[in-house]
C-alpha positions as CSV (number, residue, x, y, z in Angstrom):
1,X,66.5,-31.7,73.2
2,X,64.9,-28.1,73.9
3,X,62.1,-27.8,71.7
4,X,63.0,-25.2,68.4
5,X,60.0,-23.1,69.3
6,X,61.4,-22.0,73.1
7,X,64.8,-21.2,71.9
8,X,63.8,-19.2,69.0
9,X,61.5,-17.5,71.8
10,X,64.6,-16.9,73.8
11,X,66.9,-15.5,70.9
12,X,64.0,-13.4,69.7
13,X,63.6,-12.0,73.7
14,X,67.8,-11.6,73.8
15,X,68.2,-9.9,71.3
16,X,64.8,-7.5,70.7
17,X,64.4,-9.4,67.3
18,X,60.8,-8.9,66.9
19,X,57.5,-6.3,68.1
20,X,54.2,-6.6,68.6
21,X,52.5,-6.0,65.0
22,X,55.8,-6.4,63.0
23,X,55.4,-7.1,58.7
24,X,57.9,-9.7,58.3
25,X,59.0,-10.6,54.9
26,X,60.5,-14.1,55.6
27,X,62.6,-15.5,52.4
28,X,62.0,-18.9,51.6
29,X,64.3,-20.8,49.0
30,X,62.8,-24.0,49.7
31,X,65.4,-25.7,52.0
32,X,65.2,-26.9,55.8
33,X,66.0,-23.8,57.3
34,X,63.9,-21.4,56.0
35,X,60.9,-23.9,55.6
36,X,61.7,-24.6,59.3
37,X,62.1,-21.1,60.2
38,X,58.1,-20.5,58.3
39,X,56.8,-22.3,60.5
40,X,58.4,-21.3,63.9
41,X,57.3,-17.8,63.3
42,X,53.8,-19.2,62.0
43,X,53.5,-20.7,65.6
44,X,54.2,-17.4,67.1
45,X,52.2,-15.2,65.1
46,X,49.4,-14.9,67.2
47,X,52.2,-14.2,70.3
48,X,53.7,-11.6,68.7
49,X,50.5,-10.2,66.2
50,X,53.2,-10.9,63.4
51,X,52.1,-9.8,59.7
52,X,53.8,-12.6,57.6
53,X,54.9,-12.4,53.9
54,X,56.5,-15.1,52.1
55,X,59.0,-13.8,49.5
56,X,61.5,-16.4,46.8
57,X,63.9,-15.0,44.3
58,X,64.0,-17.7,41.7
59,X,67.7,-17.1,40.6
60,X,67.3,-18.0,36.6
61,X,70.8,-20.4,37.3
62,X,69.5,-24.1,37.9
63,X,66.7,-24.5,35.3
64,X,64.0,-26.8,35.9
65,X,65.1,-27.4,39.9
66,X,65.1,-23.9,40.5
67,X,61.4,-23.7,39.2
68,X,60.5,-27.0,41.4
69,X,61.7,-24.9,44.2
70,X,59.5,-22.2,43.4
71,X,56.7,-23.7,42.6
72,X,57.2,-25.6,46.0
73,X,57.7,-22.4,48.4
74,X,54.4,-21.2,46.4
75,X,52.1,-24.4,47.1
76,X,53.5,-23.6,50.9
77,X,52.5,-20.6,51.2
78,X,49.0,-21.6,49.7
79,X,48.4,-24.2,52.3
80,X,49.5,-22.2,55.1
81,X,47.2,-19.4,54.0
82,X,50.1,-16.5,54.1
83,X,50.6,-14.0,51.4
84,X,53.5,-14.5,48.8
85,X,55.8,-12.8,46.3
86,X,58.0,-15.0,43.7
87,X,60.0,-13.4,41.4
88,X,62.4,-14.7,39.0
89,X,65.9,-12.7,37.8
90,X,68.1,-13.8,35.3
91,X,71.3,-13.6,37.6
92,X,73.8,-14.9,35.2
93,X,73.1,-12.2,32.8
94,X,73.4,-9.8,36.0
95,X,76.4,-11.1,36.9
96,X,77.6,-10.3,33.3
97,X,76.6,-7.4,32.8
98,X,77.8,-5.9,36.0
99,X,81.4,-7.9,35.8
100,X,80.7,-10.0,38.9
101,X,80.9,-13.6,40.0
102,X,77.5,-15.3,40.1
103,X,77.1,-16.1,43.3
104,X,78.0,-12.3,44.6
105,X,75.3,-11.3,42.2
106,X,73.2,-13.7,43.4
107,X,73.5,-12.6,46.8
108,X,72.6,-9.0,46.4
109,X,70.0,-9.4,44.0
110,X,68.4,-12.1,46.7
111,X,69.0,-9.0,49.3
112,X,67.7,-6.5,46.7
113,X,64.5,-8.6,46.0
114,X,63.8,-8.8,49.6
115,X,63.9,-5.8,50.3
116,X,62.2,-4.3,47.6
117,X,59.3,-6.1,49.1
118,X,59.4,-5.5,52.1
119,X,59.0,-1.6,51.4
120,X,56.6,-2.6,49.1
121,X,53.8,-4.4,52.1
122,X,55.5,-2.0,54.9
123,X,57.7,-4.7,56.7
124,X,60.0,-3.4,59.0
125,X,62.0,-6.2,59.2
126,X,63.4,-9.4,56.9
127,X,64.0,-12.9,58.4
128,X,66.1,-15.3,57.0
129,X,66.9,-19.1,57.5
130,X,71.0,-18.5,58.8
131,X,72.0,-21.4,61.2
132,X,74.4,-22.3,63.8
133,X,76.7,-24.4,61.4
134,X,76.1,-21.6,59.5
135,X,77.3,-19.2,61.8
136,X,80.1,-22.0,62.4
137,X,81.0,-22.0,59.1
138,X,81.7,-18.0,58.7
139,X,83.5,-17.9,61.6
140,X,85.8,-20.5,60.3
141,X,86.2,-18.9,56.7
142,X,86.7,-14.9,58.2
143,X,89.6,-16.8,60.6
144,X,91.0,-18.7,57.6
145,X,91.0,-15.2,55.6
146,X,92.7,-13.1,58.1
147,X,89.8,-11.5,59.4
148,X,89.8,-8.8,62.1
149,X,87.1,-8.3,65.0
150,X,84.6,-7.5,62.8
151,X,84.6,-10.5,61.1
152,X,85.3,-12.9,63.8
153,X,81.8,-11.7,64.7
154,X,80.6,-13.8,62.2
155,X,76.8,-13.1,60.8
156,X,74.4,-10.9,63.7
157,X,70.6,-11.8,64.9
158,X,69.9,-8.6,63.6
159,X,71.3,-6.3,60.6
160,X,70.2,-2.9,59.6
161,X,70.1,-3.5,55.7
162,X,71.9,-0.6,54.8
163,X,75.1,-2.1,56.5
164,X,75.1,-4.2,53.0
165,X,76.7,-1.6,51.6
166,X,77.1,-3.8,48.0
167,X,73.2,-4.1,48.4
168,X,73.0,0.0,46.4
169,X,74.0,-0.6,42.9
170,X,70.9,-3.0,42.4
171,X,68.5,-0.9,44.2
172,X,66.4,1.4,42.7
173,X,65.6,2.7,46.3
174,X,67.5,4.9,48.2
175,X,69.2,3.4,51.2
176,X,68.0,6.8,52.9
177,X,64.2,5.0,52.7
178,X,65.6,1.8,53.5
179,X,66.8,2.9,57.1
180,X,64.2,1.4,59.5
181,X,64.3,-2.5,57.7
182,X,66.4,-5.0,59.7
183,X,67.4,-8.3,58.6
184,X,66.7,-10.9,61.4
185,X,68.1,-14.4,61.8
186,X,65.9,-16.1,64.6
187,X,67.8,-19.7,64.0
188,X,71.5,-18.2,64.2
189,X,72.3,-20.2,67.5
190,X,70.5,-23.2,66.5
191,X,72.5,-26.4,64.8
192,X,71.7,-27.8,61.2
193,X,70.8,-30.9,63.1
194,X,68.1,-29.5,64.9
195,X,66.1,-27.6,62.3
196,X,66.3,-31.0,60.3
197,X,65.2,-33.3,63.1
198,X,62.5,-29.9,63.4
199,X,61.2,-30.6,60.1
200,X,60.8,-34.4,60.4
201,X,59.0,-34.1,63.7
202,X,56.4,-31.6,61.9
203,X,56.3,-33.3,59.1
204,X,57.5,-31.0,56.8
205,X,59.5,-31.7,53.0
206,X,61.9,-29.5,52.2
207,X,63.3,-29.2,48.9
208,X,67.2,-30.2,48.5
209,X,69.6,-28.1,46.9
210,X,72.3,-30.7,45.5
211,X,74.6,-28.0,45.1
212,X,74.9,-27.6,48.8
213,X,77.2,-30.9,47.9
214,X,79.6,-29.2,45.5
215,X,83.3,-29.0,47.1
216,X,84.4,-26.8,45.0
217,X,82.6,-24.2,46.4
218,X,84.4,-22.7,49.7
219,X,81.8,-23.1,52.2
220,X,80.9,-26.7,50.8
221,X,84.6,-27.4,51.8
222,X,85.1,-26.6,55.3
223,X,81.3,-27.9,55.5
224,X,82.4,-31.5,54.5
225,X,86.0,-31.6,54.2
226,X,87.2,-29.4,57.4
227,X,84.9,-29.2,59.8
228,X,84.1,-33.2,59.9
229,X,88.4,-33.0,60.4
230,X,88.4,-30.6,63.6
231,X,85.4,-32.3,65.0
232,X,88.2,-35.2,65.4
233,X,90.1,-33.1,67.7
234,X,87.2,-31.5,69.5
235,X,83.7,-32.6,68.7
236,X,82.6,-29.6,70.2
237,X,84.1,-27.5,67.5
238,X,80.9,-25.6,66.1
239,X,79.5,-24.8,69.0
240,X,82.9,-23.6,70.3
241,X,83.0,-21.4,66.8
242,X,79.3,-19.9,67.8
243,X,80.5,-18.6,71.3
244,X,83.8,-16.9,70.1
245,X,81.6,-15.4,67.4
246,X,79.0,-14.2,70.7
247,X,82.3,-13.5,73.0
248,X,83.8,-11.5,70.1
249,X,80.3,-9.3,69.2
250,X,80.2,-8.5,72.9
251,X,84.0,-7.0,73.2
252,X,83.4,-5.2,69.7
253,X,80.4,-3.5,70.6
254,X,82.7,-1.9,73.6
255,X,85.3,-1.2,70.7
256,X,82.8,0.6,68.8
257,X,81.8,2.6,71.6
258,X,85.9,3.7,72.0
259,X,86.6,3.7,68.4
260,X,83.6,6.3,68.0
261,X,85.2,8.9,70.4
262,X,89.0,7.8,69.2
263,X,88.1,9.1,65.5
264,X,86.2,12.2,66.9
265,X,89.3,12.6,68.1
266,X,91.9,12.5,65.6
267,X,89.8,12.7,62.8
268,X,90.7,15.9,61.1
269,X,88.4,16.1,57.3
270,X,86.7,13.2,55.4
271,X,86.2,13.6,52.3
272,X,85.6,11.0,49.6
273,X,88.8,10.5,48.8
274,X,90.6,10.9,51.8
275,X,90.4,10.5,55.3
276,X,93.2,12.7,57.2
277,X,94.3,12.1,60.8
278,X,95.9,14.5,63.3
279,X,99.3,12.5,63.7
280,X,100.0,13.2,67.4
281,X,96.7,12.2,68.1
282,X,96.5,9.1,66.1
283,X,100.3,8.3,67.4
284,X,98.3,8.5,71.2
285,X,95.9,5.8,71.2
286,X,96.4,2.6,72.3
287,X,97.3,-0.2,69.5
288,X,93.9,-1.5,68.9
289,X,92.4,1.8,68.2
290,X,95.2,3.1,65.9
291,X,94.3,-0.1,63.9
292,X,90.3,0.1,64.1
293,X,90.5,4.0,63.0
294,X,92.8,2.1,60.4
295,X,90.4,0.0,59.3
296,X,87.5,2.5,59.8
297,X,89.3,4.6,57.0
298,X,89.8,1.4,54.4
299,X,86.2,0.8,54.6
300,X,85.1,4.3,54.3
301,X,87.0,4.6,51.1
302,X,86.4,1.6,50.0
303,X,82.7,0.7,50.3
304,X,83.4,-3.1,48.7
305,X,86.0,-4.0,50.9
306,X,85.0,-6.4,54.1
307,X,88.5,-7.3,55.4
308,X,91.9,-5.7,55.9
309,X,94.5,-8.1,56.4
310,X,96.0,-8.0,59.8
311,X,99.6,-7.7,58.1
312,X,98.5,-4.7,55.8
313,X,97.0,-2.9,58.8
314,X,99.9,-3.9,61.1
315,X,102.3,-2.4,58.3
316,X,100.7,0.7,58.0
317,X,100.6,1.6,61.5
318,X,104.1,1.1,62.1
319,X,104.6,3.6,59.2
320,X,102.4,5.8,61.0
321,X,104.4,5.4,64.6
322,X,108.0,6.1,62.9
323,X,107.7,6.4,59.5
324,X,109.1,10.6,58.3
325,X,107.6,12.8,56.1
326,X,106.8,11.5,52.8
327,X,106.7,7.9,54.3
328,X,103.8,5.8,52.6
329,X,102.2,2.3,53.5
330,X,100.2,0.3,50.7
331,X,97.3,-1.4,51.6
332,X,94.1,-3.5,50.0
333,X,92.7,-2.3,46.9
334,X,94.9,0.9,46.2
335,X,95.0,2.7,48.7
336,X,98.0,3.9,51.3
337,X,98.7,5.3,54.2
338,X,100.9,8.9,53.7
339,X,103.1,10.4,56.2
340,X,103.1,14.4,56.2
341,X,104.3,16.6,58.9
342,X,101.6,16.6,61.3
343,X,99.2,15.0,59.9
344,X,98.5,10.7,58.3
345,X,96.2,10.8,55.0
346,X,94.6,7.4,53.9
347,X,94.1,7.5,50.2
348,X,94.1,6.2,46.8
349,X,97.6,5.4,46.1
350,X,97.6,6.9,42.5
351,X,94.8,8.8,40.3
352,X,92.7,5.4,38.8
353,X,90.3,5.9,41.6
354,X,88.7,3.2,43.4
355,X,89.8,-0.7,42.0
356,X,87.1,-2.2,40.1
357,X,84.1,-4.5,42.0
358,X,85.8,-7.5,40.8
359,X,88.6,-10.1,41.7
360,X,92.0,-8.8,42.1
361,X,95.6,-10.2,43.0
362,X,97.3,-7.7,45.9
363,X,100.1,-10.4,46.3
364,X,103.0,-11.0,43.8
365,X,103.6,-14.4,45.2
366,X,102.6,-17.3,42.9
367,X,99.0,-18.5,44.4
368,X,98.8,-22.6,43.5
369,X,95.4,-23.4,42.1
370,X,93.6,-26.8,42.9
371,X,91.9,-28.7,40.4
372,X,89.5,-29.6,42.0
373,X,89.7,-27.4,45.1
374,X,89.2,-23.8,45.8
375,X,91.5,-21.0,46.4
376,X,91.0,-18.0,48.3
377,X,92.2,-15.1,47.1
378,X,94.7,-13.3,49.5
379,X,93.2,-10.0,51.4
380,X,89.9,-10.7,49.4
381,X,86.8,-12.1,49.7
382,X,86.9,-13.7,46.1
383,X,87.7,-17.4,45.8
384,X,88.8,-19.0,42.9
385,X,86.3,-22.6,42.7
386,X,88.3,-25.1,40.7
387,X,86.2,-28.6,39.1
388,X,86.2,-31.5,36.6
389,X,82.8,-31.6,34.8
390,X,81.8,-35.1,34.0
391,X,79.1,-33.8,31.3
392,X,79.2,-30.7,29.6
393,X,76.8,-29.4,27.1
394,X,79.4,-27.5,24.5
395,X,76.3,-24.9,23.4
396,X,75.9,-24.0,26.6
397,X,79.7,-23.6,27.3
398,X,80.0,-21.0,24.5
399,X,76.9,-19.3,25.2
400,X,78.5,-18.7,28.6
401,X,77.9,-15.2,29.8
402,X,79.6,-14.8,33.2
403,X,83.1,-13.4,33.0
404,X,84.4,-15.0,36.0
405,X,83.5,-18.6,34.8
406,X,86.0,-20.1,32.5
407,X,84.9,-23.6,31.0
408,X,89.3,-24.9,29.8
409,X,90.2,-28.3,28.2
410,X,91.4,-30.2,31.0
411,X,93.6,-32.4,29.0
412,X,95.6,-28.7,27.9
413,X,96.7,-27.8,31.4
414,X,100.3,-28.4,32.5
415,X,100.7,-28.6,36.2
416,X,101.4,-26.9,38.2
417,X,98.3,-24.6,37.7
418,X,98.8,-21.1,39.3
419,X,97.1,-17.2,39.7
420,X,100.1,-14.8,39.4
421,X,100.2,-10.8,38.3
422,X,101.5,-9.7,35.0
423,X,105.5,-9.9,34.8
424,X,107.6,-7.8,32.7
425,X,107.5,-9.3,28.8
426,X,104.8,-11.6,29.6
427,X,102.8,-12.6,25.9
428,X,99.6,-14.7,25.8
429,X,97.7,-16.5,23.0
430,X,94.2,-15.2,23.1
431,X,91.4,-17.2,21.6
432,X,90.1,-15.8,18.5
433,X,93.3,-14.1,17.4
434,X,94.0,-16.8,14.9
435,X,96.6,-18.4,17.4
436,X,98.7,-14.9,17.1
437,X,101.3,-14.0,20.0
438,X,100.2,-11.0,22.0
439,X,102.2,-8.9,24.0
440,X,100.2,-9.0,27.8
441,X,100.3,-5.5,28.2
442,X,99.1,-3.6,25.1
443,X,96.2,-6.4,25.5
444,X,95.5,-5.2,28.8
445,X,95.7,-1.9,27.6
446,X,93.5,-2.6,24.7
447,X,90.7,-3.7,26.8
448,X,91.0,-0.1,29.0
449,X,91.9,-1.6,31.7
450,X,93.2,1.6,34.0
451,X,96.8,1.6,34.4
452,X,96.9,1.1,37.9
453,X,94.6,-1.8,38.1
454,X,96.5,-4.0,35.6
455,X,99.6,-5.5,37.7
456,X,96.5,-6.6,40.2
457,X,94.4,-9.0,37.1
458,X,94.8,-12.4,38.8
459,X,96.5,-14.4,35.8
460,X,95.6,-18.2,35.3
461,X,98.7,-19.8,34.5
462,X,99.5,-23.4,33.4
463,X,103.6,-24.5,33.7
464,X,104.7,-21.2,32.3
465,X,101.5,-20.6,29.9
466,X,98.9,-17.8,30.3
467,X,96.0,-19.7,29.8
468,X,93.1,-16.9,31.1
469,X,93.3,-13.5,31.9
470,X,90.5,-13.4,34.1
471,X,87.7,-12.3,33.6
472,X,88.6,-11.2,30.2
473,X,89.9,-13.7,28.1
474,X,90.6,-17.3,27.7
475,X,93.6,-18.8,25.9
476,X,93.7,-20.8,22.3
477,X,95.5,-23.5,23.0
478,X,93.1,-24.5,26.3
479,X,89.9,-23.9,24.7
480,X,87.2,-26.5,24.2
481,X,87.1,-28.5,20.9
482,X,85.9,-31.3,18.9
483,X,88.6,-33.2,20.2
484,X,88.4,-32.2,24.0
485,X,87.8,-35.3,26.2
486,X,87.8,-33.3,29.4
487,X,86.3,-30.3,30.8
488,X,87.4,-27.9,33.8
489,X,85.3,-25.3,34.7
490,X,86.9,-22.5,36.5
491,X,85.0,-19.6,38.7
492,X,85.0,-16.9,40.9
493,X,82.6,-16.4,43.9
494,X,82.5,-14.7,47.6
């Protein structure tokens, strides 16, 4: 096998991932691939006259393991004589407080954090530990989800930071000073496999993250569950994943270049709220750039969304082609495509603004729920994470602060369990109402949800029983007690 060290050489030379005299901030959680990718670049220092800085975000979510990890990524540093910055963030109460699932929160705090210090020493660019089953793995999830070009790309060797557009809300800096910091991932193209048989060879202990194990998270899934399955039918399957996702970067870098002069083209204004097309125009390009300008619009207007279903998009443009004056196409997250008499306008589709940073249902079709299992969340990036606890701690349960974690008595659910929208005359039986009868939607209205935001609350229903509004509220009759016997803890993640 080709030693770690000459193909990370070659990647770095492909794709102009590092200079001569580059700060580096390289995050370090503990694990094989970031201690493994430490030490790569600690053998090329010298080559390249790197400045290194070890950074770890302790997330505040796994108690004493969390602080092993730390204090393990800090001894590292220590013996490898390199500079380091640990900081710890109570992410849970984050994800609370900003109405998020925890490991979304987690993710742009651990982005935030990183590059915080990077401005803070003067690095110009961030490396972190992403692998080729990694790489495999989004590839596989985007596909699943009904991702377009963009995500069939799957992650990049290198990423200008402010393309994590969710990455602003939690930064205190601008994304205007942020402009020169790229995010590098030297090990993209090299398998899990590798970096581990790296690590044994050098002797180096990582740390183990036993939630890496978990199938009720997504990724953990098609990690253990459906990749080992496809490997049956080609045992070649990840490395086939990583060269569509190369083959696919290439043709949508030409894209770009078209799209760019497509919507110079038919772009008439932008504002805000609204992009406007020249119809004619739009009508003149070829298929696949009347859907990128498309999608370019969605994700103008709406900075949180990552993919547009292909049947949304596909929808909307044939509306576009044919559709007369006062024709309108819905798509993802409340917007729509309008017809006027020369002209297409992408815009909300009534006057709530932009949907809330949070899971939503855009399908009325009954979405089964696995317990356990996870399930994706239709033209979203949410995924409901379904599991059986086999110890629960009941003062932790009610001091739960994440809205998008439910902790349910198991032994309370009917099958089927499902996530539905609100129907007309639905009633629920929140908990702490004293068992009372609610009608659904003067509760939603209660809790200010906007009016045009509340057929899209995803619903968890057991049989015919509301039994959590997301996000919001749990039901009586499913809540833990001094009888329960079994616990199912319910949450939502990207």
């Amino acid at each position: 096998m080709t030693d770690i060290l000459k193909r990370v050489r070659r990647i770095i030379e492909a794709h102009g991932l590092l200079a001569p005299g580059d700060g580096i901030i390289v995050g370090v959680s503990g694990g094989p691939d970031s201690v493994c990718l430490l030490h790569v670049l600690l053998r090329l220092r010298e080559e390249y006259d790197l400045r290194l800085h070890v950074a770890h975000l302790n997330h505040g979510a796994r108690g004493a393991e969390a602080n092993a990890d730390a204090d393990f990524v800090a001894a590292l540093a220590a013996e490898w004589g390199l500079p380091v910055t640990i900081e710890k963030q109570d992410v849970p109460a984050l994800a609370a407080k900003q109405k998020m699932a925890f490991e979304e929160a987690a993710r742009r705090a651990r982005y935030t954090f990183l590059a915080q210090a990077a401005k803070k020493i003067g690095a110009s660019k961030i490396a972190v530990g992403h692998n080729g089953d990694d790489q495999a793995e989004t590839v596989l999830m985007h596909f699943l989800r009904g991702a377009g070009l963009a995500g069939l790309r799957g992650m990049l060797p290198a990423t200008p930071i402010t393309d994590y557009r969710l990455l602003e809300p939690f930064s205190p800096t601008p994304n205007s000073e942020l402009e020169t910091l790229t995010i590098i991932r030297p090990l993209l193209a090299i398998p899990r496999a590798a970096i581990e048989a790296y690590c044994a060879r050098q002797n180096l202990t990582p740390r183990f993250d036993r939630s890496n194990l978990d199938t009720a998270y997504f990724r953990n899934r098609l990690r253990h569950e459906l990749l080992p399955l496809l490997e049956e039918y080609n045992p070649n399957i990840r490395a086939r994943l990583r060269h569509t996702a190369s083959v696919v970067a290439a043709d949508y870098e030409l894209l770009s270049q078209l799209r760019e002069q497509a919507w110079a083209e038919t772009v008439r204004e932008k504002r805000d709220a609204a992009i406007i097309f020249d119809r004619d125009a739009w009508r003149a390009l070829p298929v696949a750039l009347q859907r990128a300008a498309l999608r370019r619009a969605a994700y103008r207007l709406r900075r949180t969304l990552r993919d547009v279903n292909f049947v949304h998009v596909e929808h909307a443009r044939q509306v576009g082609l044919r559709g007369e004056t006062g024709a309108q196409a819905a798509l993802p997250m409340g917007l729509a495509l309008t017809v006027s008499y020369d002209t297409l306008t992408m815009s909300d589709a009534g006057d709530a603004g932009p949907p809330p940073d949070e899971p939503l249902l855009w399908s009325e079709e009954l979405l089964p729920v696995q317990l356990p299992g996870a399930t994706p969340l239709p033209q979203s990036q949410w995924t409901l994470r379904a599991n059986n606890l086999e110890k629960w701690d009941a003062a932790q349960i009610a001091a739960n602060a994440d809205p998008w974690t439910a902790y349910l008595d198991a032994g309370a659910l009917t099958e089927p369990l499902a996530l539905r929208p609100r129907r007309r005359g639905d009633r629920f039986r929140p908990l702490g109402m004293g068992g009372h009868s609610v009608k659904l939607s003067a509760f939603l209205t209660n809790l200010k949800i906007p009016r045009a935001w509340r057929d899209h609350v995803p619903l968890l229903v057991a049989g015919d029983e509301i039994v959590w509004v997301c996000g919001r509220r749990i039901g009586k009759d499913v809540a833990i007690g001094p009888s329960t016997q079994r616990v199912a803890r319910l949450r939502f993640g990207q």
